[in-house]
N, C-alpha and C positions, 0 to 999 in steps of 0.2 A: 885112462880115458874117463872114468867115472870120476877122477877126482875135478878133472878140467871142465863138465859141463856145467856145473855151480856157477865157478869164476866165467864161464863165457857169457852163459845165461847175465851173470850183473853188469859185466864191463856191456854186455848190448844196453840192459834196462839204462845202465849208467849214461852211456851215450844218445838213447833216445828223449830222456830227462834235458838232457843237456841241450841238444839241438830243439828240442821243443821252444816256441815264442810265443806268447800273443799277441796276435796279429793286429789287435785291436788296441786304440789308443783312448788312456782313459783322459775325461774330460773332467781336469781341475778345478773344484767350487771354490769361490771366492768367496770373503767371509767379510763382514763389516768391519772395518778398523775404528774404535772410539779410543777420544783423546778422554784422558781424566779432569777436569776441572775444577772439581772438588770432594773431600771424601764421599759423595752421594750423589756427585752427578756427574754425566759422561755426555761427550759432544759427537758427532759421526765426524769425518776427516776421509777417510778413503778407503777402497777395498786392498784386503790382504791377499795373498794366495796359499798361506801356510805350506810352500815348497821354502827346503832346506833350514837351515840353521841361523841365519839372519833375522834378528829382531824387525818384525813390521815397527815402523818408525815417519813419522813426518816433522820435517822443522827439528829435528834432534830430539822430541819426545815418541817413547815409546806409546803405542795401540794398542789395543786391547779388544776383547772378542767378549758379548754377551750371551751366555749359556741358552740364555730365556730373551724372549724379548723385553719383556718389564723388570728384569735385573740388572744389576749393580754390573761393571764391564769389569770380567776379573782374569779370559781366557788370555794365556800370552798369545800371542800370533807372532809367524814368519814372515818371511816376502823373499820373494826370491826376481830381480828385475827382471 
């Protein structure tokens, strides 16, 4: 008996972990997407959402994300449609 309150005790913790959600939905920032134009300057083009694996992209050039405002656009960004 003593050996089996260990394992019950986890397999509960194990399953309350598990059933556990939250409830609440998080609400995705959108990032500015800049097109490159030349090595020292960047154009704005449209918002990214940095969801998933998908290069942010418009017209078949990649976007890009500024760290700072008055820097150089060097962040890769996502987009997920």
């Amino acid at each position: 008996m003593k050996a089996l309150l260990p394992v019950a005790a986890f397999a509960m913790a194990s399953a309350g972990a598990v059933s556990t959600s939250n409830s609440g939905s998080k609400t995705l920032a959108e990032v500015d997407g800049w097109r490159r134009t030349s090595p020292v300057s960047c154009e704005f083009v449209r918002k990214c959402n940095n969801i998933s694996m998908a290069l942010c992209s418009s017209g078949g050039a990649q976007l890009y994300g500024k760290p700072t405002p008055a820097s150089y656009c060097t962040d890769i960004l996502t987009h997920q449609p």
